[in-house]
C-alpha positions in Angstrom: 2.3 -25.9 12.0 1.9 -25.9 8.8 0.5 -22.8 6.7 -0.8 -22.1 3.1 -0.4 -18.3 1.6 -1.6 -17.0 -1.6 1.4 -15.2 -2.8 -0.5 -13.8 -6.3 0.3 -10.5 -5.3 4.1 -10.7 -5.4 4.3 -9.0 -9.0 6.3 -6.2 -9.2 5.4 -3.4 -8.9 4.4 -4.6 -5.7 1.4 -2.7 -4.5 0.2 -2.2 -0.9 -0.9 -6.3 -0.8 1.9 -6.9 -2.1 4.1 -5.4 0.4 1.7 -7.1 2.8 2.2 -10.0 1.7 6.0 -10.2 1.0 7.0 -8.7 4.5 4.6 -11.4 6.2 6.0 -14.1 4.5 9.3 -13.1 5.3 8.6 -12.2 8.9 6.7 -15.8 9.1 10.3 -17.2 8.0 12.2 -15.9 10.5 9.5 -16.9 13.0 10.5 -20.6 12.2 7.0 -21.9 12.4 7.3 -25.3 10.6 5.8 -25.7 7.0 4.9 -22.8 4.5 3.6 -23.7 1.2 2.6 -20.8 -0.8 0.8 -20.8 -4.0 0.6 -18.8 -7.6 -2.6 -19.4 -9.5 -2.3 -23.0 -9.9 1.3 -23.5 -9.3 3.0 -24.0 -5.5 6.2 -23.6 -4.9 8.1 -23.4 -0.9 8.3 -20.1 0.7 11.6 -19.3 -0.1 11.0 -19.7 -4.0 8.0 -17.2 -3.6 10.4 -14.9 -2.0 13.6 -15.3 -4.5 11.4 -15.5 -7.5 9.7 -11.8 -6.0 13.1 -9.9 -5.3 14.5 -11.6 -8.8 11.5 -10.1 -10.8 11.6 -6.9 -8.8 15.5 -6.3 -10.3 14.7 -6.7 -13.5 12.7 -3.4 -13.7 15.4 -1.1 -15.0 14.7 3.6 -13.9 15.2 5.6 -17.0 16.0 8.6 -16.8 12.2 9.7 -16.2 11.9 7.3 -13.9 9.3 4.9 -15.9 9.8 1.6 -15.4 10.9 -0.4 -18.9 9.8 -3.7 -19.6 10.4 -6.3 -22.2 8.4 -5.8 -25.7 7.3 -9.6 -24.3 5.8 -8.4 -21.2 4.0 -5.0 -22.3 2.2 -7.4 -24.7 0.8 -9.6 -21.6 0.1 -6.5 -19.7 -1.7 -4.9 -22.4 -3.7 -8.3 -23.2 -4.6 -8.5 -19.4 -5.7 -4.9 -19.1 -7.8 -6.0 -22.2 -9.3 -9.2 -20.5 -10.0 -7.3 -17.4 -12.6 -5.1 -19.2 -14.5 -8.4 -20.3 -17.4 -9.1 -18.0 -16.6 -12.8 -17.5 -13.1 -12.3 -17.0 -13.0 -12.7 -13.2 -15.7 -15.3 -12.9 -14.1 -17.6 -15.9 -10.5 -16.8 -14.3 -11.1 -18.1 -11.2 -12.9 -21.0 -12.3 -10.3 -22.6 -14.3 -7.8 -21.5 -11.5 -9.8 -23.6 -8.8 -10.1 -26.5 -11.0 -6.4 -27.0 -11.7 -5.8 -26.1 -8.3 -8.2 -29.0 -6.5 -5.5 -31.5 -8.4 -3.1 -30.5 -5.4 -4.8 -28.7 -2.7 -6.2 -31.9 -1.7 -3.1 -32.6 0.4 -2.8 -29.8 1.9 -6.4 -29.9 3.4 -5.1 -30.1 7.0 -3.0 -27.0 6.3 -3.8 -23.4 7.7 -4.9 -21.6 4.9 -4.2 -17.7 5.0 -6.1 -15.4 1.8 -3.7 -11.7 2.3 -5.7 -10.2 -0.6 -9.4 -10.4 0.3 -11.5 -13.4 -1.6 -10.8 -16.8 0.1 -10.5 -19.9 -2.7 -11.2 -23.2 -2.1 -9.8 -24.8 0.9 -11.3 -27.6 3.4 -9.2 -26.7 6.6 -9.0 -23.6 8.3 -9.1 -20.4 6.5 -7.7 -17.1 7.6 -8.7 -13.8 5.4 -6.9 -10.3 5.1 -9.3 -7.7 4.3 -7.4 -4.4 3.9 -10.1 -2.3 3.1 -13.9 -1.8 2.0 -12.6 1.2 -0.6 -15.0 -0.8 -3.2 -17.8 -0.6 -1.5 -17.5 2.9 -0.3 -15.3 4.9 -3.1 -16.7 2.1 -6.4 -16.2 5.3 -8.6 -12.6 4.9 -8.3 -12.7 1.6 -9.0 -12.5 -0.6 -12.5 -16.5 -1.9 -12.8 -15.5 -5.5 -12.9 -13.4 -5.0 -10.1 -16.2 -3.6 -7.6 -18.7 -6.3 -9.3 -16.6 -9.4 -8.5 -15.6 -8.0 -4.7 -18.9 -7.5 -4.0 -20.3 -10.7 -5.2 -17.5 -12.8 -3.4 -17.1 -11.0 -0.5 -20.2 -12.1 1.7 -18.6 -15.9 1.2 -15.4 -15.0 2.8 -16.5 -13.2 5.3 -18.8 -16.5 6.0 -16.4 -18.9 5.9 -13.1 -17.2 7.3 -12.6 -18.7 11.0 -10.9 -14.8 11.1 -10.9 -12.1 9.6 -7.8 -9.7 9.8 -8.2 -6.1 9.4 -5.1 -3.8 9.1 -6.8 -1.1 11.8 -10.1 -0.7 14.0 -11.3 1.5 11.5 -12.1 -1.4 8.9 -12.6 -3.9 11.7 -15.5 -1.5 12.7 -17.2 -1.6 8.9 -17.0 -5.2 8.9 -18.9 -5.7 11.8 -21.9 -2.4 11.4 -21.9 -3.4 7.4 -22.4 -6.4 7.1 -23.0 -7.9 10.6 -20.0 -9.7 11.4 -19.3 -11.1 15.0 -17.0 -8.9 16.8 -14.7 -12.1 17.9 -14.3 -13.0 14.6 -12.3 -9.9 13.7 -8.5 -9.2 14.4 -7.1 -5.7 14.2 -3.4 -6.3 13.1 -0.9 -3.2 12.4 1.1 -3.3 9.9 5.0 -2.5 10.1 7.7 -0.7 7.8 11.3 -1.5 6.7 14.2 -1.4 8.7 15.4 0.3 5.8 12.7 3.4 6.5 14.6 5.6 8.9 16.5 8.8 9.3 19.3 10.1 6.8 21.4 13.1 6.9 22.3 15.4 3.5 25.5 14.1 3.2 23.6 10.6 2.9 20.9 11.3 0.7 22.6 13.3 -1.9 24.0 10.7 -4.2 20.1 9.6 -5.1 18.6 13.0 -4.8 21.4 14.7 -7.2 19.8 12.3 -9.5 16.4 13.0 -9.7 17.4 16.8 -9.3 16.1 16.9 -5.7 17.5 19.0 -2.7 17.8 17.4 0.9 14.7 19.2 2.9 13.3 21.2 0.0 10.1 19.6 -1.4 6.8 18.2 -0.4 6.4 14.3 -1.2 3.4 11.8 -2.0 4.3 8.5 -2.6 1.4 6.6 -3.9 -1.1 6.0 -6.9 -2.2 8.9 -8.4 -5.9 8.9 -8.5 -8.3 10.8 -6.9 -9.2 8.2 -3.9 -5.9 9.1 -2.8 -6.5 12.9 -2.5 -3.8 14.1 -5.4 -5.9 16.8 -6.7 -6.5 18.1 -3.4 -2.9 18.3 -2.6 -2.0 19.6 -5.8 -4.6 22.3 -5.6 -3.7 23.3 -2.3 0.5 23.8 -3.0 -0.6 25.9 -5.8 -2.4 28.1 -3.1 1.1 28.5 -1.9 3.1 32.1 -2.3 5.0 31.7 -5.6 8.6 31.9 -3.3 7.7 29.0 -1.5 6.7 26.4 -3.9 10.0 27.1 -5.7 12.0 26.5 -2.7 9.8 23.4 -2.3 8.3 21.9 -5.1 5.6 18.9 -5.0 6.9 16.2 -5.9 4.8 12.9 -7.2 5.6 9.6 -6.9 3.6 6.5 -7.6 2.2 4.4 -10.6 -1.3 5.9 -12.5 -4.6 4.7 -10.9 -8.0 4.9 -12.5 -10.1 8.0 -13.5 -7.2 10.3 -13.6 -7.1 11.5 -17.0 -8.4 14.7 -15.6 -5.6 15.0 -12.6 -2.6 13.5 -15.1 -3.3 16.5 -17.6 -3.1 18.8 -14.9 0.0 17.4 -13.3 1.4 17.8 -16.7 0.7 21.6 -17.0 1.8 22.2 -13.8 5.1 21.0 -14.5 5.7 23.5 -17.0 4.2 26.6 -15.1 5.1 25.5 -11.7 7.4 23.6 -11.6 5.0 20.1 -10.2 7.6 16.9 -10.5 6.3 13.8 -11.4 8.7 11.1 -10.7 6.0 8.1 -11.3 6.9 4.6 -10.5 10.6 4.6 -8.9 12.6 1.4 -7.8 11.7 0.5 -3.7 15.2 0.6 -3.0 14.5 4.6 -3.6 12.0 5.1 -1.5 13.5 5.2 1.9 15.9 7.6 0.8 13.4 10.0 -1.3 10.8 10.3 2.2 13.9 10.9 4.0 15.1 13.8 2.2 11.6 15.7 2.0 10.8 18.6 4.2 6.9 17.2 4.3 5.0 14.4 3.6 1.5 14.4 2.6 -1.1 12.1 2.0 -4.3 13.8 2.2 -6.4 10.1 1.1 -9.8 10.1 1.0 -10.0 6.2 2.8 -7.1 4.2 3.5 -7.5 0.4 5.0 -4.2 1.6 6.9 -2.1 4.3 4.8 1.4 2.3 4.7 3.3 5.6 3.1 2.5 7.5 6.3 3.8 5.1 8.9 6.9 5.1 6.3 7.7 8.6 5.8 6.9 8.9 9.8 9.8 6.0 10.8 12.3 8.4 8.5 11.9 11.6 10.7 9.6 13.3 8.2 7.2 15.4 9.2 3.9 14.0 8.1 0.2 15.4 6.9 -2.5 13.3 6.4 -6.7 12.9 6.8 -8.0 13.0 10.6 -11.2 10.7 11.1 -9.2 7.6 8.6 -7.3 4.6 10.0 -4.2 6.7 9.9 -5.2 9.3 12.3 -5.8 5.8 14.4 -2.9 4.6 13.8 -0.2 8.0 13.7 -1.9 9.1 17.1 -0.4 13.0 17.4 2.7 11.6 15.6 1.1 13.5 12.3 -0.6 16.6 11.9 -4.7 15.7 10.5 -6.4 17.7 8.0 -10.3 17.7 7.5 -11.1 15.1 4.5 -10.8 17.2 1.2 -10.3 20.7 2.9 -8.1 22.1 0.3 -8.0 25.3 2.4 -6.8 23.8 5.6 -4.3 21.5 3.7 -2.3 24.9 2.2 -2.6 26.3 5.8 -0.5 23.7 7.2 1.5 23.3 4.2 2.1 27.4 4.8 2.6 27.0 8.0 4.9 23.9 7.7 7.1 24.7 5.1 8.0 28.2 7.2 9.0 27.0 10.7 11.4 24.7 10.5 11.3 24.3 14.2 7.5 23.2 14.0 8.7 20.6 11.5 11.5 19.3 13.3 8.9 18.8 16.3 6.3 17.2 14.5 8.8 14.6 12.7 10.1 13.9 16.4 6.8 12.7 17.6 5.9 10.6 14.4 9.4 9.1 14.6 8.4 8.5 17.9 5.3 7.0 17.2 6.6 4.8 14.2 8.7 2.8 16.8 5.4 1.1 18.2 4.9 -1.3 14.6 6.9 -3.2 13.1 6.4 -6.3 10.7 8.0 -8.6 13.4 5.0 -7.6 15.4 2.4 -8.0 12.2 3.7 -11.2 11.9 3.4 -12.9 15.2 0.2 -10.9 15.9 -0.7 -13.0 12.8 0.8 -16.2 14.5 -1.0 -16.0 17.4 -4.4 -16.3 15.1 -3.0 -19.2 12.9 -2.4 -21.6 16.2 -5.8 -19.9 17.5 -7.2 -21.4 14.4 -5.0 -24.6 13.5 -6.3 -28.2 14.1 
């Protein structure tokens, strides 16, 4: 076989594509299916340079003490010229267009290759085509999008979804919008799971003090969100409903915040920041991934009350390290957690600080709840996402 993959999204900080997209790939490796070519823009490279070049940039992001991430004065110049260019109007047309041109020099011979898009639009490519589409957040939350953004996924989409031979979705949930909005065939569409690191699981104290002594954090005493902080993700509902908490109990567990700033969150960012001086709110923002596993272990509850998720990775996470999780019933993580989670009502701040009450003061009802998501968690794995994913490439291949 021999496979194509658009590996664009393997630019630290990875995001949830990202992820997607490096734990495929490196699942796809181990699978030993023949040829993988992956491409950057207009530049390819083999698998394993996509991967190196991924972990080698990923290192080079240094914590403070604040936890920021710090960056050459060379590279916050081009991220502050692309966040400029991405507020032009042409920006994503023009981008593409010059992309696909220099692009057509080499992907003529690669035409007989399998071509899998992990991050939605499809480019040019005469053989088979496989698309990933995570989520239809655009269509359905566009407020808590950037304009252009929504504009250029909306435009594009109705061509993938047209030429695609399938269409992955990461749960039922999205699967199902596909085919009721915009009229997809049903055998056209793939529900694949995602999985979680090996390196998500289980930690004692004595094993997660080291990181947690240095972000001032206590094994089992604090509520954590890992994600971005914008309001698609329901932040100011959990942070509204831990300050419903008694006073006692949100100093023996403070919220703590973790994840990079979204859009339209100047509002929730100025209240985060007043709430860490009267309440004690941490804010840990972006934090290494090698962190991560040992950070959702140590919590005494995880929640991620999102509005819409195309699969809600952070839950399955925190879920495969023992934690007791919360998140939004009637959302492709209630799907997916089935009774390995308790589900709260989507934006019921007054539920949400119930269970956080009721949580946070039985330990025994914790310890029960993290034994069924841990449980639970043990059904995915990215082994499985991968030759789930397999099994539609040869489906598919000439």
């Amino acid at each position: 076989m021999k496979l194509l993959l658009n590996t664009e999204s393997l630019i630290p900080p990875l995001t949830g594509v990202g992820n997607y997209t490096f734990n495929l790939l490196e699942q796809l490796q181990a699978e030993d299916i023949g040829v993988i070519d992956c491409f950057q823009g207009a530049n390819f490279l083999s698998a394993e340079s996509a991967l190196a070049n991924c972990i080698e940039a990923s290192a080079q992001y240094v914590r403070t003490d604040q936890g920021m991430v710090k960056r050459s004065v060379r590279q916050g110049l081009e991220l502050h010229l692309r966040d400029l260019l991405k507020r032009w109007t042409f920006t994503y047309r023009a981008r593409e267009v010059l992309l696909n041109a220099r692009r057509r020099y080499r992907v003529g011979e690669r035409r007989h290759y399998t071509y899998h898009e992990p991050n939605f639009i499809l480019k040019p490519h005469s053989g088979p085509c496989v698309a990933t589409i995570h989520d239809l957040s655009f269509l359905h939350y566009p407020q808590f999008h950037p304009r252009k953004r929504v504009e250029w996924l909306t435009a594009k989409l109705p061509e993938t979804l047209k030429r695609a031979d399938v269409l992955i979705t990461d749960s039922d949930v999205i699967r199902d919008e596909l085919i009721g909005d915009f009229g997809v065939s049903a055998d056209k569409v793939r529900t694949v799971y995602l999985g979680a690191s090996h390196a998500y699981r289980p930690q004692t104290a004595e094993q997660t003090r080291l990181l947690l002594d240095v972000y001032g954090l206590r094994h089992g005493k604090y509520v954590l969100f890992v994600g971005t902080l914008e309001p698609r993700k329901g932040v100011d509902m959990l942070v509204e409903a831990w300050c419903r908490l008694p006073q006692a109990l949100r100093r023996e567990y403070p919220l703590v915040l973790t994840g990079a700033p979204g859009w339209h969150n100047q509002t929730l960012n100025d209240r985060i920041k007043a709430l860490q001086v009267s309440h004690g709110l941490r804010q840990l923002s972006f934090v290494p991934g090698n962190d991560l596993p040992t950070l959702y272990a140590g919590a005494a509850v995880f929640a991620y009350p999102s509005l819409y998720e195309g699969f809600g990775l952070p839950v399955l996470e925190a879920m495969q390290c023992g934690v007791p999780v919360i998140c939004t019933a009637d959302t492709s993580m209630s799907e997916f957690s089935e009774g390995g989670a308790l589900l709260v009502e989507r934006g019921n701040t007054e539920q949400l600080a119930t269970q956080l009450d009721d949580l946070l003061g039985d330990e025994q009802v914790r310890n029960r709840l993290a034994g069924a998501g841990l449980q639970r968690a043990r059904a995915f794995s990215w082994k499985r996402c991968a030759q789930e994913t397999l099994e539609i490439y040869r489906a598919v291949s000439p």
